[in-house]
PASEKE-801652 format. One record per residue (C-alpha): x, y, z; residue in three letters. Coordinates in steps of 0.02 Angstrom, whole numbers, padded with zeros to 5 digits, always signed. Last residue first. Example, Ala and Ser with C-alpha at 12.3 -4.5 7.8 and 13.67 -1.06 7.14 Angstrom:
2
+00684-00053+00357Ser;+00615-00225+00390Ala;
This chain:
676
+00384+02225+00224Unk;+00318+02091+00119Unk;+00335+01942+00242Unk;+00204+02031+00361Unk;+00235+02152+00505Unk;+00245+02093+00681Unk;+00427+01990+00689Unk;+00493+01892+00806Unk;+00671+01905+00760Unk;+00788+01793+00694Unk;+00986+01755+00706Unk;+01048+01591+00638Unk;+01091+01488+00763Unk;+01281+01463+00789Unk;+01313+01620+00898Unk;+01489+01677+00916Unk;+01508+01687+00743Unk;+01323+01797+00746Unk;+01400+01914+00842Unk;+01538+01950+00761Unk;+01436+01962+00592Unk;+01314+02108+00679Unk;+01464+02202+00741Unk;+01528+02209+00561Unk;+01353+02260+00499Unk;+01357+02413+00629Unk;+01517+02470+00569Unk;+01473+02469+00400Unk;+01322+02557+00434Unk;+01425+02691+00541Unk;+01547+02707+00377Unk;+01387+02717+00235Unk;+01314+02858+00299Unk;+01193+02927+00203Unk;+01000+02899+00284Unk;+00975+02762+00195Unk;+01118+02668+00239Unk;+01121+02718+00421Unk;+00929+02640+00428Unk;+01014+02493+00344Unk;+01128+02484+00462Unk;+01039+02497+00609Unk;+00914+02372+00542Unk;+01095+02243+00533Unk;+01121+02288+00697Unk;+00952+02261+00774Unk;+00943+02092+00711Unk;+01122+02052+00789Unk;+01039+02131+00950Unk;+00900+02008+00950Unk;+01021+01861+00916Unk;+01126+01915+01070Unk;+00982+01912+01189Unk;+01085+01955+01371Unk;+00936+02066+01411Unk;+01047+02211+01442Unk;+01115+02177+01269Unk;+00942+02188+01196Unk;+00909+02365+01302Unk;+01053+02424+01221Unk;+01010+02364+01059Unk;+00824+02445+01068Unk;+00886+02620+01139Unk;+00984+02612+00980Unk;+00842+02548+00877Unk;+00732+02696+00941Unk;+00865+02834+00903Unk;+00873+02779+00726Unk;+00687+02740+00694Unk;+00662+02925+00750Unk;+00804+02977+00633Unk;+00705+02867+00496Unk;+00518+02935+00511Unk;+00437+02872+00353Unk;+00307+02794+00432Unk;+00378+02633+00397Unk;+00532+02686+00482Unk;+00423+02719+00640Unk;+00344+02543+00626Unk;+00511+02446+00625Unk;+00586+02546+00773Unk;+00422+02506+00886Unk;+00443+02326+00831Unk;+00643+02346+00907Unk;+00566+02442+01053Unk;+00454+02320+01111Unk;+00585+02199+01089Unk;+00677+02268+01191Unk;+00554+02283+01328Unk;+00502+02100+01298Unk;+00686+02048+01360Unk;+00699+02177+01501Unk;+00537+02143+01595Unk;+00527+02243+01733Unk;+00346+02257+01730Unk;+00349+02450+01728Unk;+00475+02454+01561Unk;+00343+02327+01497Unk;+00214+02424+01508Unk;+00287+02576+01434Unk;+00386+02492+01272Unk;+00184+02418+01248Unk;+00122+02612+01261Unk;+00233+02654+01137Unk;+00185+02513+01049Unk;+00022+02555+01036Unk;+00057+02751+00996Unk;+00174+02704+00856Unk;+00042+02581+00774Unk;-00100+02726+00784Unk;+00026+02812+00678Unk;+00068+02691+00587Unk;-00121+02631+00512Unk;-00054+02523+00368Unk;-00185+02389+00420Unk;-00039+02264+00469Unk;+00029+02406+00568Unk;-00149+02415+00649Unk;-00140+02253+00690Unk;+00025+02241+00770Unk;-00026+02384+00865Unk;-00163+02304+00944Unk;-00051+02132+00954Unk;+00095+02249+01049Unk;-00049+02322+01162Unk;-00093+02142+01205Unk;+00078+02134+01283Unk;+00082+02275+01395Unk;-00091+02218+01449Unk;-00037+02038+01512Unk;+00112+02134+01602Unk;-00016+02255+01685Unk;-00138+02117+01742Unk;-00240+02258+01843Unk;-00418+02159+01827Unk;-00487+02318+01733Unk;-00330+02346+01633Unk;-00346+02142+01566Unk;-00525+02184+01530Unk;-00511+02326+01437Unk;-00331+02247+01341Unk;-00448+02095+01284Unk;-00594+02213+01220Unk;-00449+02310+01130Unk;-00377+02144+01053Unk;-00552+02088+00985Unk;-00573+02279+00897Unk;-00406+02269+00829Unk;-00442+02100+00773Unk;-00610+02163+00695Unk;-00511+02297+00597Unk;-00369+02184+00545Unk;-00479+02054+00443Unk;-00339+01982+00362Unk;-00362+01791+00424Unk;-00239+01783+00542Unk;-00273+01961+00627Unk;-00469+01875+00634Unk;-00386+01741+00689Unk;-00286+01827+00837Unk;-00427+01938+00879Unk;-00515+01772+00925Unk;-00388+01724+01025Unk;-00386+01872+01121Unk;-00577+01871+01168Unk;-00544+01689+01212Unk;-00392+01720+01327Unk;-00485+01854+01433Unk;-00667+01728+01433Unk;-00552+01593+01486Unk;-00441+01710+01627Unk;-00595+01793+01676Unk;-00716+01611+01726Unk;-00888+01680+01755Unk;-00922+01489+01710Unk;-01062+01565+01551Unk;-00921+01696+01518Unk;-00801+01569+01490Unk;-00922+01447+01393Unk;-00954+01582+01278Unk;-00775+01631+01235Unk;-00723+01444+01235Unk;-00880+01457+01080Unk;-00799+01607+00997Unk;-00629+01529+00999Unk;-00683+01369+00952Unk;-00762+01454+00773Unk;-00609+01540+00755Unk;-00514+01377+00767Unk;-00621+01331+00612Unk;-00579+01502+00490Unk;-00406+01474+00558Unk;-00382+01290+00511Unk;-00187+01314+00457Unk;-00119+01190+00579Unk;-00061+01299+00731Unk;-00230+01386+00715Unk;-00321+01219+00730Unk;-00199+01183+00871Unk;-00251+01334+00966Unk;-00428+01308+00938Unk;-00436+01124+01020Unk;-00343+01204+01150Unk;-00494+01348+01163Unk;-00617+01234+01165Unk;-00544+01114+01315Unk;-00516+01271+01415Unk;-00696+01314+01380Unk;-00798+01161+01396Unk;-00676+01136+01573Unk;-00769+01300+01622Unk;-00949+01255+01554Unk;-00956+01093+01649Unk;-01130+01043+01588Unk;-01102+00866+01625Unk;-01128+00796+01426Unk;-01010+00953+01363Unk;-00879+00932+01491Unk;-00863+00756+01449Unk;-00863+00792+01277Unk;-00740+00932+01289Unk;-00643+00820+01367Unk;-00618+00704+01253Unk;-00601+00800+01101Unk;-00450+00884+01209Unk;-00366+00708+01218Unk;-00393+00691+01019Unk;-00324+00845+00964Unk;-00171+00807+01084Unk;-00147+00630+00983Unk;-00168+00720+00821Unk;-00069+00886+00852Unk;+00087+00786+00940Unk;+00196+00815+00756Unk;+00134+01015+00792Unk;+00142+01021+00964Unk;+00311+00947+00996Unk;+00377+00782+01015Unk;+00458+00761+01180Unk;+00400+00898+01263Unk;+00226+00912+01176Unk;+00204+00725+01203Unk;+00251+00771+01375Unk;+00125+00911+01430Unk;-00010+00832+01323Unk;-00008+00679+01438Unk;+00011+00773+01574Unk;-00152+00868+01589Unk;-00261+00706+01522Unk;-00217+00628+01693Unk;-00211+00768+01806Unk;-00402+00798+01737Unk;-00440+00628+01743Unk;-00386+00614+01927Unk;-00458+00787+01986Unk;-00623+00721+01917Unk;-00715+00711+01743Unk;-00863+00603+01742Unk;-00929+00508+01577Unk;-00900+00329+01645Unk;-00772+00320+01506Unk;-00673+00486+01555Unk;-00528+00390+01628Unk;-00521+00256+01509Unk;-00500+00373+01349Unk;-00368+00436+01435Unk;-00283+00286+01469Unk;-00322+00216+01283Unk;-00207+00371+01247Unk;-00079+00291+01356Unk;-00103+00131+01299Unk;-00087+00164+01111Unk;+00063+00306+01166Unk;+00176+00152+01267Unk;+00323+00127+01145Unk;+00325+00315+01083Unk;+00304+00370+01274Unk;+00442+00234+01319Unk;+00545+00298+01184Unk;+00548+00494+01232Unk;+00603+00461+01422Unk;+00753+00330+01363Unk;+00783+00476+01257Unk;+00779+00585+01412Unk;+00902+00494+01501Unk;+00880+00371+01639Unk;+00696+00383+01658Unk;+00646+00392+01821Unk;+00480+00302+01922Unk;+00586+00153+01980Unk;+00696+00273+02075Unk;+00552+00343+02189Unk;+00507+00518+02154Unk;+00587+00645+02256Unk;+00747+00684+02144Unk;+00626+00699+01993Unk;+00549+00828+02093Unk;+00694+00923+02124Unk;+00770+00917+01959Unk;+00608+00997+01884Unk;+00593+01141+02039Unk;+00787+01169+01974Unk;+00730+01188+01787Unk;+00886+01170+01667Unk;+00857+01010+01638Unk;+00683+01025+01609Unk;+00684+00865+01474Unk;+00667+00737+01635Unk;+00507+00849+01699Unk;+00414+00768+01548Unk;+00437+00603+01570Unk;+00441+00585+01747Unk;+00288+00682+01744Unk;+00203+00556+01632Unk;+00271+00421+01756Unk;+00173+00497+01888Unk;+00021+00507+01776Unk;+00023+00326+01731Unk;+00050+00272+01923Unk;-00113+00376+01933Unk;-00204+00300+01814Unk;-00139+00133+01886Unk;-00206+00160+02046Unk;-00366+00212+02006Unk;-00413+00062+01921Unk;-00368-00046+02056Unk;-00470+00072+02173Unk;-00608+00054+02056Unk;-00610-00123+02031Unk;-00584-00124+02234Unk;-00732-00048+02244Unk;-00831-00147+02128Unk;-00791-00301+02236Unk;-00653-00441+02164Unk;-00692-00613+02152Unk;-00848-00627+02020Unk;-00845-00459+01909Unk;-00632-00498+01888Unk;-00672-00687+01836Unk;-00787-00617+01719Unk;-00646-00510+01641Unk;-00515-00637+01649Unk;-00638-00749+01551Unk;-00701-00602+01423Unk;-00506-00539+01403Unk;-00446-00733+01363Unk;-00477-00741+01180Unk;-00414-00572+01146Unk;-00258-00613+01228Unk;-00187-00478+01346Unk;-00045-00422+01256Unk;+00128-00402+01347Unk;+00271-00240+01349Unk;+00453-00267+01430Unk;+00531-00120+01339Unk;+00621-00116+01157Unk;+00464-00166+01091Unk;+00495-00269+00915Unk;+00369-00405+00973Unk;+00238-00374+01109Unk;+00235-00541+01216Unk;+00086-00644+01214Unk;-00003-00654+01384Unk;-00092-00824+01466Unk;+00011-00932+01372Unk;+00095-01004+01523Unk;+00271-00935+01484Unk;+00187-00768+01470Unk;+00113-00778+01636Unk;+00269-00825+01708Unk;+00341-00687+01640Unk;+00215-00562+01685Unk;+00245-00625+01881Unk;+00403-00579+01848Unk;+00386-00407+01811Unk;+00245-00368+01932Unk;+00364-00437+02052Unk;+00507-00316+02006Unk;+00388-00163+01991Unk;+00325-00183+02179Unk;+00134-00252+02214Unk;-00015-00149+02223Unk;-00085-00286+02098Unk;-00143-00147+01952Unk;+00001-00038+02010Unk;+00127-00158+01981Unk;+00034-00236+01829Unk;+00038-00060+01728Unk;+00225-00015+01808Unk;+00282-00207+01739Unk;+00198-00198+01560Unk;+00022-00217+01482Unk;-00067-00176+01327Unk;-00250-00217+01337Unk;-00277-00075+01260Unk;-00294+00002+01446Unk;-00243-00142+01577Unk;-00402-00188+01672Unk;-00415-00354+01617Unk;-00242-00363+01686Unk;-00339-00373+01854Unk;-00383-00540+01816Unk;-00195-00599+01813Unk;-00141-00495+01974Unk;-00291-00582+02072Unk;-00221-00759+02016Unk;-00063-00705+02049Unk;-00080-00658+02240Unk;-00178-00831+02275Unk;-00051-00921+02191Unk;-00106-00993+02014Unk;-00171-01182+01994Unk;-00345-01130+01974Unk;-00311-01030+01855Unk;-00217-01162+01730Unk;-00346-01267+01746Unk;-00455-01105+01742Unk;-00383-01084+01568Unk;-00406-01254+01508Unk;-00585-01265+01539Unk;-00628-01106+01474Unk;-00526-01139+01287Unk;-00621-01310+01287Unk;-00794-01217+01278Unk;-00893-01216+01438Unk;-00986-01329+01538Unk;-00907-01535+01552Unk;-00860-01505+01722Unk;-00675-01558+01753Unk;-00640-01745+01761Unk;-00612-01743+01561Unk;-00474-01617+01575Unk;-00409-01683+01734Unk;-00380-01837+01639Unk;-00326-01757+01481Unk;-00184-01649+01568Unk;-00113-01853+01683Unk;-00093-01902+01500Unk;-00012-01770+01435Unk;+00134-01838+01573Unk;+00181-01736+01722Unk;+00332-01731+01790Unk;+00400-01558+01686Unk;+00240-01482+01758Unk;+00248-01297+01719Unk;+00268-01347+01533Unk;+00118-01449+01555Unk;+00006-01295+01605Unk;+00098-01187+01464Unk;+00062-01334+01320Unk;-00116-01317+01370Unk;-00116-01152+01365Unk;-00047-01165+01192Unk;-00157-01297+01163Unk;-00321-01202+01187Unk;-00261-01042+01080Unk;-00215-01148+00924Unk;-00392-01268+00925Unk;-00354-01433+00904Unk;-00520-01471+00981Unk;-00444-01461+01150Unk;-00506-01640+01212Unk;-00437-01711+01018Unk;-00284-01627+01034Unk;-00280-01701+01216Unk;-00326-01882+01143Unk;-00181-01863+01014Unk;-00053-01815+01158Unk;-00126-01982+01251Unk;-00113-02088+01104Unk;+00063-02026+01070Unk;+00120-02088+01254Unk;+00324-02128+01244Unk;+00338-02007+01103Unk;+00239-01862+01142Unk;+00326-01838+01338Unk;+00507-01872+01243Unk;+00469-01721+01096Unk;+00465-01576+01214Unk;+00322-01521+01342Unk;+00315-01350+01250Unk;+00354-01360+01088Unk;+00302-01529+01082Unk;+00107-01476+01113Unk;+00119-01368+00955Unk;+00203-01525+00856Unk;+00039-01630+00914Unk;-00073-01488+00856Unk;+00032-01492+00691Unk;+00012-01710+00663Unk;-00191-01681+00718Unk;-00244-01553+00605Unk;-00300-01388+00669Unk;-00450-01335+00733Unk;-00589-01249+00633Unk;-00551-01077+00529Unk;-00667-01024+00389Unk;-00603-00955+00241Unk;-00728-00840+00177Unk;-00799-00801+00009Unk;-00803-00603-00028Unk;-00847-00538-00190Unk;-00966-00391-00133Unk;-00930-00340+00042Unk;-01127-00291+00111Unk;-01132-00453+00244Unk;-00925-00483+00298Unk;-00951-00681+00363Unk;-00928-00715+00539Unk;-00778-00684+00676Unk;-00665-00598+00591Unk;-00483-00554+00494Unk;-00481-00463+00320Unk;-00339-00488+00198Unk;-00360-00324+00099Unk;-00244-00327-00086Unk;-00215-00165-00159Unk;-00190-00171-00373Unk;-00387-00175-00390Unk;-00378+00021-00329Unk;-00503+00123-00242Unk;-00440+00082-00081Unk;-00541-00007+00067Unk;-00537+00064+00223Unk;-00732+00099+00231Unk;-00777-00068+00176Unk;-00693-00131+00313Unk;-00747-00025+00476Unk;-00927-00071+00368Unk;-00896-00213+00369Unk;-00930-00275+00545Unk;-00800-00298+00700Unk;-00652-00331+00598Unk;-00515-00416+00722Unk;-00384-00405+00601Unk;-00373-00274+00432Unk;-00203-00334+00341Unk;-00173-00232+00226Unk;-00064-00247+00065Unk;-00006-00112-00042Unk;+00034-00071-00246Unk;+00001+00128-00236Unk;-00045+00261-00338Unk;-00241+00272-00264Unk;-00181+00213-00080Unk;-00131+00408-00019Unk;-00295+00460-00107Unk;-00411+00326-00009Unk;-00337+00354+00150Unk;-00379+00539+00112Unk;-00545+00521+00051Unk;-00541+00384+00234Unk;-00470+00556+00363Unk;-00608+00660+00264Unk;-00759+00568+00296Unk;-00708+00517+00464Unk;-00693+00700+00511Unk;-00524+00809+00513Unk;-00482+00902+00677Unk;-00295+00851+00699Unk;-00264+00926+00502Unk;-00194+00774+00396Unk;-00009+00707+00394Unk;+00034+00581+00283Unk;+00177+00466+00316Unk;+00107+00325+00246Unk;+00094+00242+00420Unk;+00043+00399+00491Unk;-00111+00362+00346Unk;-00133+00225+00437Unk;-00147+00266+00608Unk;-00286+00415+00536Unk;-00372+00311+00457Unk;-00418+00183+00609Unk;-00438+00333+00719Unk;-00575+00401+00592Unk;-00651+00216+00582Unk;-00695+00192+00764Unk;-00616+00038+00862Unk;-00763-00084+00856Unk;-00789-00143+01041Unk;-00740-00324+01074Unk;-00666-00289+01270Unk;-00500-00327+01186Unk;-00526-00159+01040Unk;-00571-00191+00891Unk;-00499-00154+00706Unk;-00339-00190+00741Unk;-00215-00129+00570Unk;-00090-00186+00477Unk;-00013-00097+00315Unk;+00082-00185+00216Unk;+00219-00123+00086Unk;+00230-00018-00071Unk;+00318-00164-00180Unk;+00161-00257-00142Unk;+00195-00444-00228Unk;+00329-00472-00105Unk;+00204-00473+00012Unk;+00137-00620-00024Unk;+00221-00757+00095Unk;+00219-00640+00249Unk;+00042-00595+00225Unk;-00025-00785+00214Unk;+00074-00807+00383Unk;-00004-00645+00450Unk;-00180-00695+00386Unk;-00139-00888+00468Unk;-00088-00814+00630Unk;-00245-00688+00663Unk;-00347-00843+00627Unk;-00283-00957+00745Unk;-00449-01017+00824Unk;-00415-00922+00971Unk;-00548-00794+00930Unk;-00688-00889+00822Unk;-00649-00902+00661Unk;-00672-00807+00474Unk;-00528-00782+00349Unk;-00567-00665+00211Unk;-00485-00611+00079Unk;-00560-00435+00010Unk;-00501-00378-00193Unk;-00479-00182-00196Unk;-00590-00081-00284Unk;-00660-00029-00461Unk;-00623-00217-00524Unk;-00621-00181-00703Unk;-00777-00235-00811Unk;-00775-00370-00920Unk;-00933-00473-00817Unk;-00808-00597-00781Unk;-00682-00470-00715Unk;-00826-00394-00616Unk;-00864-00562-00528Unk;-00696-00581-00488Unk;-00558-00684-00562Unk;-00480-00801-00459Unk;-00301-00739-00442Unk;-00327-00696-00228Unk;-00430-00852-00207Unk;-00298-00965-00254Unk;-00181-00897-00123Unk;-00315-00903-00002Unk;-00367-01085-00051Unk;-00169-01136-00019Unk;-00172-01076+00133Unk;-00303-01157+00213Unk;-00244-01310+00121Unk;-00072-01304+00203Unk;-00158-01232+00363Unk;-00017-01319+00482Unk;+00106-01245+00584Unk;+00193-01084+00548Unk;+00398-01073+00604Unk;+00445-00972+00744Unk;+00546-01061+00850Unk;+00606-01019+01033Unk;+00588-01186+01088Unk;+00482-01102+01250Unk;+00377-01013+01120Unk;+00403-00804+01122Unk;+00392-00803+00911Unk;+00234-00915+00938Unk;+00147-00928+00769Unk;+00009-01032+00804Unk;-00128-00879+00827Unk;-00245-00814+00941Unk;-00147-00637+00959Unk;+00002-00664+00860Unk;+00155-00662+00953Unk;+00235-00510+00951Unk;+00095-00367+00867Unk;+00149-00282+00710Unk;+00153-00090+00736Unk;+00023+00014+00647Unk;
């Protein structure tokens, strides 16, 4: 998973106004962790081998630092794990455990291990476990909601190291002594302050800087927003900070008292634009997110997250290539309450709506940028407003890789009150329309897996049988894409269900052809047959003649499969028919190439002969130069083993020229198997 900026309540501040990044303080913090890690464990004492990894962890209360010192004792051990570090946030800002299969499955994308989209938990963490078995690796598990998201990421191996991040002690992780966080000590809270107001404000009044440490607790998160507030204030001395520190009311933890100091001070307009980042999926924010959050244009929302930054009230993403800020962990329950307080449900909601749909219009964007040869594409990106293009379709491809944890936290957003409107469904739509654009289906699989789960959910807990369906039969589709047949058969037959439950044609028509599909996938040629002639009945009944010219092809293609030819020759006969009726050239030649293939299995060469020449005209009328290459080279085969060496020699030389002139190799879609 990708390291985060600035750390989240931490002391390392990468984005500081000095622009350092060297760790302050925890010398002895550290220096127990280090220890801890060769202290023998209870099983070495006992003379048995460790059986599992050995768990540091470092307990605190958010803002405390805690993220900062595990990445800090990280950085100076990793050189110990030849095979890396792997970092993972086990909870999401609201404080809601992230679940355990999603935790997996980010790592084991780390490893570059790909597992089938529909795996369980149980399978996603055996496989964790697997990929970690021959491995030396570090992880870094922050936020850790209980442990059990802990103990189930764990390898089997004592050569892994887990440095565990939380807010209490890990109950049911054998072998575990925390570190527990408090503030800092007094000489590194005073260098944090100095960062921001600079050294001359600490020197001429170093009892007042040591009385705000002292106000703040030292705590990391607390001074940095103090250090923000005073950094605003180049006039003001710390002293004039502790003053209105102690005049404020003497309720709430340091960390609340600073922050609304540093609210209250905030414009009208970016106060509300700072608690509606509460709002921000992930808690991963950037200028379009805030701009549609506030209503306000993309250039304010970009400055306005600036300031914010340079207050301390967001941390800035690290490594992102595009303007991208973290809501502080610490801060989302204050911004969040401040949201419930000043700002009506309604306008929550309209807030809320606004940025799902800014998200889907830049999801569009995305997607319509790669139709380049698509004049409806060109002509919607030409309406949209400029700030909602990409430049180029890389630029396109890296803001979807930059912003696909907040995008898919999006989704999961838009079906959290368990409904499923037009917004939602436009929403989850798009999404999968781009990733597959930009990534493809099968590298997508995971992330689209996951979008369909959620709507079949929803659809499931509403009773929405006809969104049930549609999201079955995806979630079928990209089981059969993956090698799951036997389980996308299963969705099939339950899409096929929910279609004929919503009286829905085109789902229960697309189900009953699926499911011949997987039984043709899985050898069972009669029953696909059977599946594909239930498909064709209904598809002649509702007079979808093109539909039906293809599902002929997949009846014959079964019963060539099935070594039936005969019955094979009259289905794609009656395919070549269809499609001569449709008008469609390209499948009509193709109809006849299969129809070719099939008649030479049944032993009827001259037939096959006349049928592939018909075939290659019909290709070249189609303008599909790598069909008619194909059809060549079967020409001259057919000429080969019929005697005539000179017309398959000529057939094979017309079949090279064409294939110079085109650079892809030439392939057909073929219906037989790879043993042919």
């Amino acid at each position: 998973m990708t390291d985060q900026a600035v750390e989240t309540d931490g002391v390392r501040l990468s984005g500081d106004p000095a622009g350092e990044s060297r760790f302050l303080g925890r010398d002895r913090e550290l220096k127990e962790l280090r220890a801890d890690i060769e202290r023998a464990g209870l099983d070495t004492l006992s003379g048995r081998k460790a059986p599992r990894a050995r768990v540091l962890l470092i307990a605190g209360r958010p803002g405390s630092g805690r993220t900062a010192l595990a990445a800090e004792l990280v950085a100076r051990v990793a050189d110990r794990y030849p095979d890396g570090v792997l970092r993972a946030r086990l909870s999401e800002p609201d404080g809601s455990p992230v679940p355990v299969a999603r935790l997996a499955r980010e790592l084991l994308a780390d490893l570059d291990r790909t597992v089938a989209p529909g795996a369980d938990e149980d399978d996603l963490t055996a496989a964790l476990r697997e990929a970690l078995a021959d491995r030396r690796v570090l992880l870094l598990l922050d936020d850790a909601a209980d442990a059990e998201q802990v103990d189930a990421l764990l390898p089997d191996t004592p050569d892994c190291l887990a440095v565990a991040v939380a807010q209490g002690p890990l109950t049911g992780i054998a072998d575990v002594r925390p570190c527990t966080l408090g503030g800092l000590d007094t000489k590194s809270a005073v260098e944090l302050l100095s960062r921001y107001t600079g050294s001359v404000r600490i020197t001429v009044d170093p009892r007042a800087a040591e009385q705000l440490v002292e106000v703040c607790q030292a705590q990391p998160a607390v001074l940095t927003l103090a250090g923000g507030w005073l950094a605003a204030r180049p006039k003001a001395a710390v002293a004039d900070l502790a003053k209105h520190l102690h005049a404020a009311d003497d309720q709430g933890t340091p960390l609340s008292r600073v922050f609304h100091l540093t609210y209250a001070a905030l414009s009208v307009s970016a106060a509300r634009t700072l608690r509606l980042l509460s709002l921000a999926p992930a808690g991963l924010v950037d200028p379009h997110t805030a701009s549609a959050l506030a209503g306000c244009s993309v250039a304010g929302a970009r400055t306005a997250l600036e300031d914010f930054a340079a207050l301390g009230l967001l941390h800035p993403v690290a490594g992102s290539p595009l303007p991208q800020y973290e809501v502080p962990g610490c801060l989302y329950p204050l911004l969040r309450a401040l949201a419930d307080k000043h700002d009506r449900p309604a306008e929550l909601q309209l807030a809320r709506a606004r940025m799902l749909e800014r998200t889907v219009r830049l999801l569009q964007s995305c997607r319509a940028i790669t139709e380049t040869d698509s004049d409806r594409a060109r002509e919607k990106l030409g309406g949209m407003p400029r700030a909602l293009r990409f430049p180029t379709p890389r630029a396109a491809a890296e803001w979807l890789r930059v912003r696909r944890p907040a995008l898919l936290a999006a989704a999961r957003l838009a079906v959290a009150d368990g409904e499923l409107d037009t917004l939602a469904r436009r929403l989850m739509s798009q999404l999968v329309r781009a990733m597959v654009a930009h990534f493809g289906t099968q590298a997508a699989a995971a992330d689209l897996y996951g979008v369909h789960r959620l709507v079949l959910d929803v659809a499931e807990r509403r009773d929405l049988p006809r969104e049930k369906a549609a999201a079955l039969l995806n979630l079928g589709d990209l089981d059969a894409r993956t090698g799951r047949t036997a389980e996308a058969l299963v969705r099939y037959r339950a899409a096929l269900d929910a279609g004929r439950a919503a009286d829905d044609p085109y789902a229960t028509g697309r189900a009953m052809e699926s499911v011949g599909g997987a039984h043709l996938e899985l050898g069972d040629y009669d029953r696909a047959a059977d599946w594909f002639g239930r498909a064709l009945a209904q598809r002649l009944a509702r007079n979808e003649r093109e539909d039906a010219a293809r599902i002929y092809g997949r009846i014959a293609t079964a019963h060539t499969y099935a070594g039936r030819y005969g019955d094979a020759v009259r289905g794609w006969r009656a395919a070549v028919a269809g499609h001569r009726r449709s008008g469609d050239v390209a499948a009509h030649a193709r109809a006849l190439s299969e129809l070719a293939r099939v008649q030479e299995y049944a032993g009827r060469p001259a037939e096959a002969l006349r049928t592939c020449q018909e075939a290659v005209e019909w290709a070249r009328r189609a303008e599909d130069t790598r069909l008619q290459a194909a059809l060549h080279i079967r020409l001259a085969d057919t000429l080969d083993r019929l005697g005539d060496p000179a017309a398959a020699g000529l057939h094979r030389t017309a079949a090279e020229r064409m294939l110079r002139e085109e650079p892809e190799d030439a392939c057909e879609i073929r219906s037989a198997t790879s043993g042919d």
